[in-house]
C-alpha positions, 0 to 999 in steps of 0.5 A: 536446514536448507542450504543457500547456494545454488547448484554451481556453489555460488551463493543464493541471490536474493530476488526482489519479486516474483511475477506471472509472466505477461501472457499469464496477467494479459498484459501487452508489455510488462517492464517486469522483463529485465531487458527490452527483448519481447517477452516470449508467449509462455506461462513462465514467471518473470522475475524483476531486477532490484529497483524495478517496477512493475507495469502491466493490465493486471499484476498478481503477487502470491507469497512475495514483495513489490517495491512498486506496481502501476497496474489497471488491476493487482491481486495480492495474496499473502504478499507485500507492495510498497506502492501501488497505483491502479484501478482495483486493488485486492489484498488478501493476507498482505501488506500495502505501503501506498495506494492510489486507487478507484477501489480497494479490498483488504482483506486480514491485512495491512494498508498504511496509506490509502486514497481511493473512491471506494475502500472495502476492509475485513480484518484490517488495521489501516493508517490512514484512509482517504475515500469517498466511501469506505466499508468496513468489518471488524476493522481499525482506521488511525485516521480517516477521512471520508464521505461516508462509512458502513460498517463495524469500524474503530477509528482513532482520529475522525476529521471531527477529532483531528479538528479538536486536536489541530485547535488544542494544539495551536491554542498550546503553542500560542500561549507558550510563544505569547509566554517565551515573548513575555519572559525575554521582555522581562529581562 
């Protein structure tokens, strides 16, 4: 079992992410650094503060969580991101809360919500998608609306379902407050 102090005695402060710093992800500036100081020019990793987000040309998370990332490109190995804005997103065995994005590839993992032009899966489960174009193998979609999709896909609830769904529904509660109305009259 490993000890969770640090070498002073004091206990282990848990990090939030950990990230390349910005001479590594080629970005200019990176709200990434816990101050407003330039980031020096080294291959060290920046580590965000609690609550902070990140803003660089490209973010890559290996082994760890992103509460927010605002990107131009994100690569996510074997990580987590709460929500992600960006032009091309890649997950590989990760998790992904929210997108906003141009393309995105997910690879054995997770997406809850994603809204993107193209979306690309292998061995995901998804929530909801929303794309023009969605690619996708041996893959599960809850909800999904999109121009058009290839591929071996299981989805739960299509626009044409949701529609089916969304009139069964109105025509339930409409008979059961027709029918509330009609027993208060009777009273």
């Amino acid at each position: 079992m490993t000890d969770k102090t640090t070498p002073s005695g004091g206990p282990r402060r848990r990090r939030k992410g950990y990230y390349p710093g910005p001479a590594a992800t080629g970005s200019r500036k990176s709200s990434a650094t816990a101050d407003d100081r330039p980031a020096a020019a080294s291959a060290a990793p920046v580590v965000a503060e609690d609550g902070e987000s990140i803003t660089a040309d490209r973010v890559d998370v290996t082994r760890a969580a992103v509460g927010r990332v605002d990107s131009s490109d994100l690569s996510v190995r074997q990580g987590a991101v709460g929500a992600a804005r960006a032009d091309r997103i890649e997950i590989d065995q990760g998790a992904l809360g929210a997108a906003l994005a141009g393309e995105v590839q997910v690879e054995r993992g997770y997406a809850r919500t994603v809204l993107a032009r193209e979306v690309g899966m292998e061995q995901t489960f998804a929530r909801t998608v929303i794309a023009g174009e969605v690619q996708a193998r041996q893959s599960i979609i809850a909800i999904l609306l999109a121009r058009r999709v290839d591929g071996d896909v299981r989805v739960l609830l299509d626009w044409r379902g949701a529609l089916a769904f969304g009139t069964a529904l109105g025509i339930i509660a409409g008979l059961l407050s027709r029918r509330g109305t009609r027993s208060r009259r009777d009273r």
